[in-house]
N, C-alpha and C positions, 0 to 999 in steps of 0.2 A: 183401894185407894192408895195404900201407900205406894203401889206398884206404880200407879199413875204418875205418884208426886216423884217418885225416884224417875222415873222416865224424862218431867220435865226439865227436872235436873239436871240429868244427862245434856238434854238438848241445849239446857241455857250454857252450859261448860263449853257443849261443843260449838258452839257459836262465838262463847268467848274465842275460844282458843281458837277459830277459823278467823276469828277477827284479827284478832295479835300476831295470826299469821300474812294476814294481809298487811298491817302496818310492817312487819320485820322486810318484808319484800318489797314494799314501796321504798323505806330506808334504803335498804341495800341496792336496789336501783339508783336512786337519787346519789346514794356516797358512789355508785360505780362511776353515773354520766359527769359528777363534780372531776372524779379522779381523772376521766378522759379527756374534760377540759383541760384540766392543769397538763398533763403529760403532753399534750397537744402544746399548749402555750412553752413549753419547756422544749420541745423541738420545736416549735418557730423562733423561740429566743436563742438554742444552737446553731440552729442554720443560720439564722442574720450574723453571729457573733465570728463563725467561721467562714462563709459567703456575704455576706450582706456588705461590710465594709470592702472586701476585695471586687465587689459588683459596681460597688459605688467610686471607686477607685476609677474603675476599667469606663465607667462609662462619664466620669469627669475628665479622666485623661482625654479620652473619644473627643469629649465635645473640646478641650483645650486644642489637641491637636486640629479640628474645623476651623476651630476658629480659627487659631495660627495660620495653615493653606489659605483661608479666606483674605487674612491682613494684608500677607505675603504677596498674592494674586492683586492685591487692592492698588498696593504697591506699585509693584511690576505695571499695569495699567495704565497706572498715576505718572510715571516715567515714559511708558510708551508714548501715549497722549499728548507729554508736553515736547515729545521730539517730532509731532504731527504723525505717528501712526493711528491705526483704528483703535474706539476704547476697545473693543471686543479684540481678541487675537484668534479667534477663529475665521474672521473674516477675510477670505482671499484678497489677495492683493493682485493690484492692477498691474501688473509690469510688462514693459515689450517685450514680444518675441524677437528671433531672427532666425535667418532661413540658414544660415554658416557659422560656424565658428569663426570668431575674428584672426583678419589677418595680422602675423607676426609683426609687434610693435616695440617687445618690450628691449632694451640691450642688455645682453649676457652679461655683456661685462659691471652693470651696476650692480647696486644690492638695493630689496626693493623690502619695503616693510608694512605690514597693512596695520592699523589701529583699529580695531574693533569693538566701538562704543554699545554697549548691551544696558540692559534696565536694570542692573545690580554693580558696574563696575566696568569698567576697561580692560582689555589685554591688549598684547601685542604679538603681530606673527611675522616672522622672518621669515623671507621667502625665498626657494632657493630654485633662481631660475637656469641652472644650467643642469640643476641634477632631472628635472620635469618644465623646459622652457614651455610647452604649448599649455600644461596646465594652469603656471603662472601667471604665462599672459591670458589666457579666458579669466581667472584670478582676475588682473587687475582690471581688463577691461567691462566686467561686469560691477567690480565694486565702485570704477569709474563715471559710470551710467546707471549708480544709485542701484541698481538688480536689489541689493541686498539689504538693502532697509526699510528696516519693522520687518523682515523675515525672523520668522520662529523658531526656535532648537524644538521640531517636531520629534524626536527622537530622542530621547536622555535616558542611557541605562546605566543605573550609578556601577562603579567600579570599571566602566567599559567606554561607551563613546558620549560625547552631545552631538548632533545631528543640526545640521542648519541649511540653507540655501535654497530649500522647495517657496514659493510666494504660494504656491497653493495651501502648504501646512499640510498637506498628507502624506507626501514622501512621494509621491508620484511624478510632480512637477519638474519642471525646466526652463533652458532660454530658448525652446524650440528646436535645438541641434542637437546634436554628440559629436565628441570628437575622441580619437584613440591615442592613447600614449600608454607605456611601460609602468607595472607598478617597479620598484626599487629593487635592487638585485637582494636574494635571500642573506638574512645573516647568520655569522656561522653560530649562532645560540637563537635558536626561534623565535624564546619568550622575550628577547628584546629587538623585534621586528621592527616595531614603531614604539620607538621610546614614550616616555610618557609626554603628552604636550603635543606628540606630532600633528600636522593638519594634513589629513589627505582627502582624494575626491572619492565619493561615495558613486559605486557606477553600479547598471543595472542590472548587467549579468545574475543572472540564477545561479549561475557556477562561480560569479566572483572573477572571473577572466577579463583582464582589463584589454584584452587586444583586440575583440571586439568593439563597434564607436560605443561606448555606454557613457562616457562622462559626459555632463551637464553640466550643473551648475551648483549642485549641493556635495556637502563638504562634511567630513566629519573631527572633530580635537579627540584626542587618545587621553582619556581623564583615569585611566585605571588598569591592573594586570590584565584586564583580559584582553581592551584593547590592547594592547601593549605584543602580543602574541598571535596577532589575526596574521594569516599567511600572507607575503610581500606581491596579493593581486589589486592592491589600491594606490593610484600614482599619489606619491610622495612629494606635495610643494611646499614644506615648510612646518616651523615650528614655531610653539607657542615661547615668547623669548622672557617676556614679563606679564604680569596681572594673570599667572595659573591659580590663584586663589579663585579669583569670578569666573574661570571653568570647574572648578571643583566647583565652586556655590551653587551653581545652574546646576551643576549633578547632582547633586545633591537632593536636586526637586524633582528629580526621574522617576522610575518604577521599574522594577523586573521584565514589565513587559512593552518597556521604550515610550508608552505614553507618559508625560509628565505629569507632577503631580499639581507641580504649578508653572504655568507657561512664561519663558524668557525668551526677548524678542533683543537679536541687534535693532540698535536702533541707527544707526551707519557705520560706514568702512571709507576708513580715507587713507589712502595711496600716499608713499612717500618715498625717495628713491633718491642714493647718495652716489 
């Protein structure tokens, strides 16, 4: 018997202690998964504290900047509109063709100035009809016959050109003809080829060779160095003389890759000659 009673002993100890070892591991389980939480919650509160605010930054800026483009374009529309263009500016426009370039009308001996009403502000270009007579007079003859209103700056690469004169909006467009003329003799400093402000005609050549017929009808303003330094193969009629402020403005709404960011339309050109 007492061999018995020592045995049961045994057993009931060791069941204690199998017990107490069960609670000590549940314990220590339970303190491990608490401890994982916290440590977890303590890297989610580092990351927001070093990320969180700089995300939230970035994506209020994001949407300030949307909106702004959106006001801007709202704008720009809101002007188009009340000068009778389309609301949309991606809408081609209707304008005559012609089978020739017009015949020589303009006289050398005036001086001739275009006013260039756009949906952000006015400029003015002075035209210089003896240094490129054939491109001035296509110049005034198409600004004469309306060609270029509610035409788009399809083309705006900030620090480089604005782009205007296609009624299609894609760069492809024309008055139906070409005509050839000389771009401007080289200057002896490259990078001031076309000063900043100049207006010259945007022609079609792949090579940029203006002696082939490629000029039309679109035109580009020199708004930055790099226009400023394009080789002397774009005819040269004239220069932006006041309101270069609303050609930087319109640059301003460009892209790297010439589409704008928000679309500016002349909304007319009207001819003036002393």
């Amino acid at each position: 018997m007492p061999s018995a009673k020592r045995a049961r002993k045994r057993a009931a100890k060791q069941a204690r202690l199998a017990e107490l070892e069960r609670r000590r591991r549940r314990r220590r389980n339970l303190q491990f998964s608490i401890g994982l939480v916290v440590v977890a919650a303590l890297v989610a509160l580092i990351v927001y504290a070093v990320s969180g605010p700089s995300h939230h930054k970035k994506t209020a800026a994001k949407a300030t900047t949307t909106a702004s483009v959106a006001a801007r374009q709202a704008a720009a529309n809101k002007a188009a509109v009340a000068a009778g263009c389309p609301a949309n500016p991606h809408t081609p426009l209707k304008k005559p063709t012609y089978s020739a370039p017009p015949p020589m009308t303009i006289d050398l001996a005036k001086t001739y100035t275009a006013t260039v009403t756009t949906d952000v502000g006015t400029f003015t270009i002075t035209l210089d009809p003896k240094a490129a007579p054939e491109a001035v007079n296509n110049f005034i003859f198409l600004a004469r016959h309306g060609f270029y209103n509610c035409d788009i700056f399809h083309r705006v690469i900030p620090g480089f050109v604005d782009q205007t004169g296609d009624p299609t909006g894609t760069g492809t467009g024309g008055p139906g003809y070409e005509f050839t003329e000389h771009g401007p003799p080289p200057a002896s400093n490259p990078a001031d080829q076309y000063p900043l402000g100049s207006v010259a005609m945007a022609n079609a050549s792949p090579q940029g060779d203006t002696d082939p017929s490629t000029n039309g009808s679109q035109f580009f303003i020199v708004a930055g160095p790099e226009g400023e330094s394009l080789p002397p193969d774009y005819v040269l009629l004239g220069k932006v003389t006041s309101g270069m402020s609303v050609v930087e403005r319109i640059n301003k709404d460009g892209s790297s890759a010439g589409t704008p960011v928000v679309i500016h339309r002349m909304l007319k050109v009207t001819i003036s000659s002393s």
